[in-house]
C-alpha positions as CSV (number, residue, x, y, z in Angstrom):
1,X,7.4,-5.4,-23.5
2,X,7.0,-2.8,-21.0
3,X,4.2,-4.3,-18.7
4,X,3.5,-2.7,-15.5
5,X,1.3,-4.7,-12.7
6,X,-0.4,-4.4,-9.4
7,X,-0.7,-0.8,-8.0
8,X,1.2,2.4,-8.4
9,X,1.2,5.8,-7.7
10,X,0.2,8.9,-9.8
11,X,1.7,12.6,-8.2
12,X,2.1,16.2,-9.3
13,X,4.5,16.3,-5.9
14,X,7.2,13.6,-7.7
15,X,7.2,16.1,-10.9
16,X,7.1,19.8,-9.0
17,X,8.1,19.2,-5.8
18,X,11.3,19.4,-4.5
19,X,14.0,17.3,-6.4
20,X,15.4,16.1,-2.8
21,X,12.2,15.1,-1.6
22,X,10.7,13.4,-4.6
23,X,13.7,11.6,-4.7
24,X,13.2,10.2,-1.2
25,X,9.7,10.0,-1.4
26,X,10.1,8.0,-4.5
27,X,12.9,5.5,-2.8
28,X,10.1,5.1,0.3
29,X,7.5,4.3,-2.4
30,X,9.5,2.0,-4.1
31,X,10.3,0.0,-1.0
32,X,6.2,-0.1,0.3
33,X,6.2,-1.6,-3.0
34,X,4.4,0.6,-6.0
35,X,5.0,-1.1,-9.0
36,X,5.2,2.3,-11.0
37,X,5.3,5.9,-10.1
38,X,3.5,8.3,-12.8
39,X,4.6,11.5,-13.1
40,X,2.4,15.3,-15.3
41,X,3.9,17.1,-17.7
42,X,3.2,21.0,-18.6
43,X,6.3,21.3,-20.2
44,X,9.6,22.1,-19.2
45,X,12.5,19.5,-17.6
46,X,9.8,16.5,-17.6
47,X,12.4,13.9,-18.5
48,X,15.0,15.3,-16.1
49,X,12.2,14.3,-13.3
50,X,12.2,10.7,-14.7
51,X,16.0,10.2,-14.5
52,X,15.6,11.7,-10.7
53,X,13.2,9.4,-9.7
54,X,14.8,6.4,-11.9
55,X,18.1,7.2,-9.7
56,X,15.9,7.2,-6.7
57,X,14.7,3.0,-6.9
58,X,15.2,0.2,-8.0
59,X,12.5,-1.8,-8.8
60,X,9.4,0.6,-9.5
61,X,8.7,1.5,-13.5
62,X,8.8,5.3,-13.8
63,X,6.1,6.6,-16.3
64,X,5.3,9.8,-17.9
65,X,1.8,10.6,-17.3
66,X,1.8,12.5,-19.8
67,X,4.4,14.2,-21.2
68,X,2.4,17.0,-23.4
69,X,3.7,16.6,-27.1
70,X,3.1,20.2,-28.2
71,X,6.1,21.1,-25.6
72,X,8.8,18.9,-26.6
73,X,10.4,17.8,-29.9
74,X,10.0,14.2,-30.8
75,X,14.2,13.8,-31.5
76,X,14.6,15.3,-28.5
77,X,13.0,12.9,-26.4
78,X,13.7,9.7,-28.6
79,X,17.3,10.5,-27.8
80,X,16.6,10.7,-23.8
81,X,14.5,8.0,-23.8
82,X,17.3,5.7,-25.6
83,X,19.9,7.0,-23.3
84,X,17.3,6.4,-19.9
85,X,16.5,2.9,-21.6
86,X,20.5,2.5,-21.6
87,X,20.6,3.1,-18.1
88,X,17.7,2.1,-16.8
89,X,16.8,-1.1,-18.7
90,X,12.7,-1.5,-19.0
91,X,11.6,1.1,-16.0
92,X,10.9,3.8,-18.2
93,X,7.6,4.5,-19.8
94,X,6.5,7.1,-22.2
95,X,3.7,8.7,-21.6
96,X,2.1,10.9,-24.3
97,X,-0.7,13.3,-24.3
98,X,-2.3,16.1,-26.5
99,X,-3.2,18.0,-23.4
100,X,-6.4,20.8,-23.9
101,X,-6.1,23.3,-25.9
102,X,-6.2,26.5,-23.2
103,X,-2.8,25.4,-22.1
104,X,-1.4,25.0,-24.8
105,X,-2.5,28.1,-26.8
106,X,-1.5,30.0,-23.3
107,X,1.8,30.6,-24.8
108,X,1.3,30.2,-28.5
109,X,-1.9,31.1,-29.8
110,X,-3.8,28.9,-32.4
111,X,-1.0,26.1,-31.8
112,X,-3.4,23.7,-31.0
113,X,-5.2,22.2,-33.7
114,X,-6.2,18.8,-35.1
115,X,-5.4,16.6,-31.9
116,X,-5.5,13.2,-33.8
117,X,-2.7,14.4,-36.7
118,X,-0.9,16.0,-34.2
119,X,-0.6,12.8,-32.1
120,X,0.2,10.6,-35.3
121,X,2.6,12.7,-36.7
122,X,4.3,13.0,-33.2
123,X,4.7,9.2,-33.3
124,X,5.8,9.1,-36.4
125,X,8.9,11.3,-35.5
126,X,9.3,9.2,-32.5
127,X,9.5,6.1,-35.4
128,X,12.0,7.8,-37.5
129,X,14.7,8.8,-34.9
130,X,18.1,7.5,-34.9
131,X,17.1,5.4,-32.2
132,X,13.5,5.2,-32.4
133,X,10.9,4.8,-29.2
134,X,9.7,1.4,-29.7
135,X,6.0,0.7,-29.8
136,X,6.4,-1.2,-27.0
137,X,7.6,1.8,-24.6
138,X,5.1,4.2,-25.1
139,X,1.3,4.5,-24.3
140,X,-1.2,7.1,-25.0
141,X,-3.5,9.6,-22.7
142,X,-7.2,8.4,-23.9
143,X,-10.6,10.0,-23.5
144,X,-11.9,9.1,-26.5
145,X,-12.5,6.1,-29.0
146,X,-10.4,7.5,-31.5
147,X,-7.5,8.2,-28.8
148,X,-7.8,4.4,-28.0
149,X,-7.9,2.9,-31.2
150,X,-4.6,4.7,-32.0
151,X,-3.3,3.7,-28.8
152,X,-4.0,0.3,-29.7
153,X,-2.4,0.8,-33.0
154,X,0.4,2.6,-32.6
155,X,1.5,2.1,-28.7
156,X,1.8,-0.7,-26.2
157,X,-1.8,0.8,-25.0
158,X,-3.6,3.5,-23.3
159,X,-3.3,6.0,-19.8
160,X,-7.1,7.2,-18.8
161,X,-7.1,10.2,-16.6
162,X,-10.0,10.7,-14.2
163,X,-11.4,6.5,-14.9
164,X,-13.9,5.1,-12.9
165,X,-14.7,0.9,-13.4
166,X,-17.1,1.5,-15.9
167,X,-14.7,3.7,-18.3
168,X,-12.4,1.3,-17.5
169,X,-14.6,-1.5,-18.6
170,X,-15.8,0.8,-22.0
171,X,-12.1,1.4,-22.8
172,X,-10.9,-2.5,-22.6
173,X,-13.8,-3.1,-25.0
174,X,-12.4,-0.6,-27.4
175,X,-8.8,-1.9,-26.6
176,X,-9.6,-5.7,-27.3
177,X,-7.6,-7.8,-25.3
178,X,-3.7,-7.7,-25.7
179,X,-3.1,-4.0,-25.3
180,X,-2.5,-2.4,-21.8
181,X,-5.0,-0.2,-20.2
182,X,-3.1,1.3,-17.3
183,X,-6.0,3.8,-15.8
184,X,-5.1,6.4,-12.9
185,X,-7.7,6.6,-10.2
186,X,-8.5,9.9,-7.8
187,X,-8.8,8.9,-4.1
188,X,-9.6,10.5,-0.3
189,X,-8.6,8.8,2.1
190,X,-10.9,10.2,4.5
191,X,-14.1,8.5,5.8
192,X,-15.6,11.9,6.6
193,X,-18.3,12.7,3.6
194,X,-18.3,16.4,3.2
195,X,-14.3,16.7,3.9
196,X,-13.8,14.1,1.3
197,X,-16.0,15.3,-1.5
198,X,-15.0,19.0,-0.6
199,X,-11.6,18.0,-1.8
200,X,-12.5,15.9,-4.5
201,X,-14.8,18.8,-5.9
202,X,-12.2,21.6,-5.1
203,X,-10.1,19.1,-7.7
204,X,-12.8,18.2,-10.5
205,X,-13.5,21.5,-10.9
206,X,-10.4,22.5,-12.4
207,X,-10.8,19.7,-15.2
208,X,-14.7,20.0,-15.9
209,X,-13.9,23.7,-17.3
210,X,-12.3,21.6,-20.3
211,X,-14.4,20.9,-22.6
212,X,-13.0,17.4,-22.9
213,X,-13.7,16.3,-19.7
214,X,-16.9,17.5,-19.7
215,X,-17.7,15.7,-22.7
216,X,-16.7,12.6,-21.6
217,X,-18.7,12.9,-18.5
218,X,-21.8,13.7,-20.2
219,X,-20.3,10.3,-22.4
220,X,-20.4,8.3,-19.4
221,X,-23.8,9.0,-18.6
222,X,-23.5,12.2,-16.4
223,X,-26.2,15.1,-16.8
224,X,-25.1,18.5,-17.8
225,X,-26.1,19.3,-14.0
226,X,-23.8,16.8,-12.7
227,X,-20.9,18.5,-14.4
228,X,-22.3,22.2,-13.9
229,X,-22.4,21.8,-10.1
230,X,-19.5,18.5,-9.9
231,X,-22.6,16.6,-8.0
232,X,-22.1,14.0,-5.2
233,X,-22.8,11.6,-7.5
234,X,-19.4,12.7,-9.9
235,X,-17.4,13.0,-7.3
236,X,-18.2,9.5,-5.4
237,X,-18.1,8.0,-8.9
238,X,-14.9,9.5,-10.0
239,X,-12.8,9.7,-7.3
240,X,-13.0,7.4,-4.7
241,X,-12.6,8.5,-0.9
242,X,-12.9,6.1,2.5
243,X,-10.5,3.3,4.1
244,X,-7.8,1.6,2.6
245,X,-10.5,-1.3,2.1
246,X,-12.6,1.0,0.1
247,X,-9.8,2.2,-2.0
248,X,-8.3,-1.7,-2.7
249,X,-12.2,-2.3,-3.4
250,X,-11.9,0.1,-6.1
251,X,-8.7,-0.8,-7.5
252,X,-10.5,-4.5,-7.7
253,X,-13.2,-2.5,-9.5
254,X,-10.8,-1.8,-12.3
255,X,-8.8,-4.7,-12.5
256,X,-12.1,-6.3,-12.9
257,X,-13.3,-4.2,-16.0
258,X,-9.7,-4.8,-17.4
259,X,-7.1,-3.2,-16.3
260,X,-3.6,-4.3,-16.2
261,X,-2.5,-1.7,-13.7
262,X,-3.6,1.0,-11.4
263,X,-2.0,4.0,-10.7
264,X,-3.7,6.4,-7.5
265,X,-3.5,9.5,-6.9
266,X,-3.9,11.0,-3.8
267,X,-5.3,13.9,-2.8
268,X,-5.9,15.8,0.8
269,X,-6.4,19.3,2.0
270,X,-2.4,20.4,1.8
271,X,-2.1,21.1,-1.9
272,X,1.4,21.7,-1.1
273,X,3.3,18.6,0.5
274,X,3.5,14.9,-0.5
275,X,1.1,12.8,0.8
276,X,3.2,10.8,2.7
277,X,1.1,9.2,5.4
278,X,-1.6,8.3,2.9
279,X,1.2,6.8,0.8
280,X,2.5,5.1,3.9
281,X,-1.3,3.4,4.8
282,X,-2.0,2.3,0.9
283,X,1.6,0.8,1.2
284,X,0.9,-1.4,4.2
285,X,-2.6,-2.0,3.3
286,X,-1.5,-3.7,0.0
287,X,1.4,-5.3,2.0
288,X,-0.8,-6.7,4.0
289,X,-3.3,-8.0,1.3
290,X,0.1,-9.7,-0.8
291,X,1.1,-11.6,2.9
292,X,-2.3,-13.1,2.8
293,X,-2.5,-14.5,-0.8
């Protein structure tokens, strides 16, 4: 089974950036010692990104997170992931996702439609290829309970987007204990309040205008002010911001609730670049923290 551990890194920059970079960045973050680098999906080469960033390491798993189902055909991407499995042994995860409904009707129309059938007929496919995608390879994007029951049922487990401790916590309950719940956590790092919470608002706000994010924020407890206005109190709660200590505190946070793995995702001011120098400090930091166990 496919199982990843420790801490690992979440970036739009490995997926859209440049190929030359991303590959370097990945071989740098594989060497600082990420356990797994997670990669978006809004259609197009996805699984060519994968393959560049497998070439890239050595050791870390390379994850889909997630590749959107409505943009790619099942036997299509049952035959790439045999052939990366093939190459690459276990270091390959599939990640799948329904994604929201604006994107994907953006270019067709009315194609979205009944999430949950969409998603078990997609695995299905994935089951009857020539060379199917084993259960064990593949995990599910999860907001909801339904989402995570059929993760536990039909996948190795589940991939939370925006997850603080206590969804974490709410989705291991709904999990039961064998399945992995490998949540992806927002962080700052910046100790400077307003700078911190300006970028992770700026970034929240894009999400809250989907209705499925909102929901699950008004799930978790949020008022319908908090999400109107993305309050202080969503932010701090949803993506963390502060010193390495505080983001390892937070990573603790979750692998307390129940979490088998925790993939971060970076932000700062430069939309543009990879974050290399926050890379670099989380590296060291959890260097640092292994030499003293």
């Amino acid at each position: 089974m496919i199982k990843p551990t420790g801490v690992g890194v979440w970036s739009a920059e490995l997926r859209f950036g440049d190929p030359g970079k991303a590959a370097e960045a990945a071989a740098e973050l594989d060497e600082l010692g990420f356990t797994a680098l997670w990669i978006p999906d809004v259609g197009g080469p996805v699984l060519e990104s994968v393959e560049n960033l497998l070439k890239s390491t050595e050791h870390a798993l390379v994850a889909t997170g997630v590749l959107n189902l409505w943009m790619h055909d099942a036997a299509e991407v049952a035959a790439t992931y045999a052939e990366l499995r093939s190459a690459y042994a276990d270091r390959f995860l599939l990640g799948i996702g329904v994604s929201q409904a604006a994107v994907v009707d953006a270019a067709e129309p009315g194609r979205y439609r009944k999430p949950m059938a969409a998603m078990r007929a997609y695995l299905d496919d994935l089951d009857a290829a020539p060379i199917p995608v084993p259960r064990e390879g593949r995990v599910l994007a999860a907001i909801g309970p339904k989402m995570l029951s059929l993760s536990a049922e039909r996948a190795a487990g589940a991939h939370p987007y925006l997850a603080t401790p206590d969804a974490t916590r709410d989705a291991r309950e709904a999990l039961g204990v064998g399945p992995l719940l490998l949540p992806e956590q927002t962080v700052v790092l910046s100790s400077d309040a307003d700078e911190a919470r300006a970028i992770g608002r700026h970034f929240l706000n894009g999400y809250l205008a989907y209705a499925t994010y909102a929901d699950k924020m008004l799930r978790s407890g949020f008022t319908a002010e908090d999400v109107e206005t993305v309050s202080d109190r969503l932010v701090d709660a949803v993506v963390v911001w502060g010193d390495e200590d505080a983001i390892l505190r937070r990573v603790d946070d979750h692998l307390a609730a129940g979490a088998d793995h925790v993939a971060l995702q970076v932000l700062t001011g430069d939309q543009e670049g990879f974050p290399l120098p926050q890379w670099r400090r989380l590296g060291a930091a959890l260097g640092d923290r292994a030499g003293k166990n």
